[in-house]
N, C-alpha and C positions, 0 to 999 in steps of 0.2 A: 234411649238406653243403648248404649256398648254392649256389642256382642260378639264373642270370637264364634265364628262359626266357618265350614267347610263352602267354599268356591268350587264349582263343576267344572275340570278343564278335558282338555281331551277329546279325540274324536268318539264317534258312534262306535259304542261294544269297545271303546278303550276308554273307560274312565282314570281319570287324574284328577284330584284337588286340590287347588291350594289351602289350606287355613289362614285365614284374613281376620283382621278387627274392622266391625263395621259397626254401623248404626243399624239398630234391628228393622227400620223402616224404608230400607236401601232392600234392592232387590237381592236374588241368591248369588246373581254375576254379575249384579252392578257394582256401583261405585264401592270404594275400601278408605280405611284411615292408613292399613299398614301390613303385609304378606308377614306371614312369622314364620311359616312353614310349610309342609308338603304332607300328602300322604296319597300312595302308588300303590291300589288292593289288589295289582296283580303286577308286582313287581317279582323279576324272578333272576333266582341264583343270590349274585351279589349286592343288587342294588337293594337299595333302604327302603321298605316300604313306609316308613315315616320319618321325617325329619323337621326339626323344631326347635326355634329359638326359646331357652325355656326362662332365660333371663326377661326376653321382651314379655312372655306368656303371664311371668310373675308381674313383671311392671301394670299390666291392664289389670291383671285381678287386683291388686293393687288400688287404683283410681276407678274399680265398680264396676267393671266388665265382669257380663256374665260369660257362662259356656253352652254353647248346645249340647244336649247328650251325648252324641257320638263326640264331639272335639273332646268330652271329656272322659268319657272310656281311652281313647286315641293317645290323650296326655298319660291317663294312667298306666296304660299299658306300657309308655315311651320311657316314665320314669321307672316304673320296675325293671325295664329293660338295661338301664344307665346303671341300677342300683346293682345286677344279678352280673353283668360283665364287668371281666377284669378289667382293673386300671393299667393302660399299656403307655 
C-alpha cells in the first residue's frame, strides 16, 4: 500500500520533516517513491512551517494512497490556510 506519510530529518532537539510518498512497508527514513513537501514545528518569524505540493498530494490520493494522521491534520490545516489568505 501507498502511503503519504512524515520523514524525520534534522538534527537532535531540531526536528524537520519531509512528507514523502512511500510504500507503507519501507521504513520511517527509508527508501521514498517522491518528497512533496516539508513541515518545520519550530519554524520561526518568516519561514513556513509547512509547505506542499497539493497538486502532486491530490495525484497519490488519486491512484489509492493513503495519509497518516498527522500528514493529514498537516494538509488540513495547509489548505484552510491557502483558503483564509488573500490572493496576492
Amino acid at each position: 500500500m501507498v502511503i503519504i506519510r512524515c520523514s524525520r530529518a534534522g538534527m537532535l532537539k531540531r526536528p524537520f520533516y519531509h512528507i514523502v510518498v512511500t510504500d507503507s512497508r519501507n521504513r520511517r527514513d527509508g527508501r521514498y517513491i517522491e518528497r512533496i513537501g516539508y513541515y518545520n514545528p519550530i519554524a520561526v518569524g518568516k519561514a513556513l512551517p509547512v509547505a506542499v505540493k497539493l497538486d502532486r498530494v491530490d495525484y497519490w490520493l488519486s491512484k489509492g494512497a493513503q495519509t497518516s494522521d498527522t500528514v493529514a491534520n498537516l494538509l488540513k490545516k495547509y489548505r484552510q490556510q491557502l483558503v483564509a489568505a488573500p490572493a496576492s
